[in-house]
C-alpha positions as CSV (number, residue, x, y, z in Angstrom):
1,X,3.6,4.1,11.1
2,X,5.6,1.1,10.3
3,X,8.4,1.4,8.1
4,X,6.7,-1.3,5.6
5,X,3.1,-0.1,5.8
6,X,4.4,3.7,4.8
7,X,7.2,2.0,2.2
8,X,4.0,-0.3,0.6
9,X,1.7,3.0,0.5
10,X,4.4,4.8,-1.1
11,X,4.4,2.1,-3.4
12,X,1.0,2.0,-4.4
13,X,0.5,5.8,-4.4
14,X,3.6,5.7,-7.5
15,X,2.0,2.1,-9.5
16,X,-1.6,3.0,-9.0
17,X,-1.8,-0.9,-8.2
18,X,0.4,-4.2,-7.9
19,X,0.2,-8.1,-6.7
20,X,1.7,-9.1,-3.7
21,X,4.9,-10.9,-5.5
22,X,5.3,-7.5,-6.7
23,X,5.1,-5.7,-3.4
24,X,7.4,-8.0,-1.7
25,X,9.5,-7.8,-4.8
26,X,9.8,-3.9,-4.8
27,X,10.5,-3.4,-1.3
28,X,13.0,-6.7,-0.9
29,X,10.5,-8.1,2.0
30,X,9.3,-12.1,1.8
31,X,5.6,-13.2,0.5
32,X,4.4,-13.4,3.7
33,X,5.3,-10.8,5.0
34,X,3.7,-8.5,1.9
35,X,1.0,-10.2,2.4
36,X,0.9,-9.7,6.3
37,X,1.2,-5.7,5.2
38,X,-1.0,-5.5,2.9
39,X,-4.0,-6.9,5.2
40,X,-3.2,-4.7,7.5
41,X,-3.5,-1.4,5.8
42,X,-7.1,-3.1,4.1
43,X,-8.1,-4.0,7.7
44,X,-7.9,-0.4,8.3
45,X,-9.6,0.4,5.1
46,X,-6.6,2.2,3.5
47,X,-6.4,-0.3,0.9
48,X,-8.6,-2.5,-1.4
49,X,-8.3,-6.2,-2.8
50,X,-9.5,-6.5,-6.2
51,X,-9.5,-10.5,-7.5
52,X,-8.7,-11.2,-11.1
53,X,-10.5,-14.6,-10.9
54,X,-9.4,-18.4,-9.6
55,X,-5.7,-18.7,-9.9
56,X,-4.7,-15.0,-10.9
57,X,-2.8,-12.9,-8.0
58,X,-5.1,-10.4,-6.6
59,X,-4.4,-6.8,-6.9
60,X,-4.5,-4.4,-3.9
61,X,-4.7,-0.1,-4.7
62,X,-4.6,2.3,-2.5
63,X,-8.5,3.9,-1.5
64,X,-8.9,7.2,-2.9
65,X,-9.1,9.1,0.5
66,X,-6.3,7.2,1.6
67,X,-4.7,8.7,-1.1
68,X,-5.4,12.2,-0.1
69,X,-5.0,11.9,3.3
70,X,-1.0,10.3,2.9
71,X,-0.4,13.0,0.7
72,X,-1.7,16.3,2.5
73,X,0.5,14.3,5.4
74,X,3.3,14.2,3.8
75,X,3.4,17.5,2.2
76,X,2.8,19.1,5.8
77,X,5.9,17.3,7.2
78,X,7.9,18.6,4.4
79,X,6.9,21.9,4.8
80,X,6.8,21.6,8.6
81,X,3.4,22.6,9.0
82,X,1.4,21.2,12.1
């Protein structure tokens, strides 16, 4: 996985949810680029877009079985489980 896709989830998984200003804030990347990440993971259906109404930032969380997934992965690399 991409070093910004798994640094954004990470993200998410810790602030439950945040704009893209504050993703791109948080991990030093550009707006567009955020942005660009953060399609991609809800292309795949690992995260959701949730609009706050004309001219408020949208705010993207992390799905719940994302959630669980990422973590059950992670915690079997650190324990180095298969």
């Amino acid at each position: 996985m991409p070093a910004a896709r798994r640094q954004t989830l990470e993200l998410l998984l810790e602030h439950e949810s945040a704009t893209t200003t504050d993703v791109a804030t948080e991990l030093g990347l550009p707006n567009p680029t955020a942005h660009r990440v953060l399609q991609d993971l809800a292309a795949h259906h690992v995260l959701a877009r949730e609009s706050q109404g004309q001219g408020k930032a949208d705010l993207w969380r992390i799905e719940p079985w994302a959630a669980d997934r990422y973590g059950e992965a992670t915690s079997s690399e650190k324990s180095g489980t298969p």
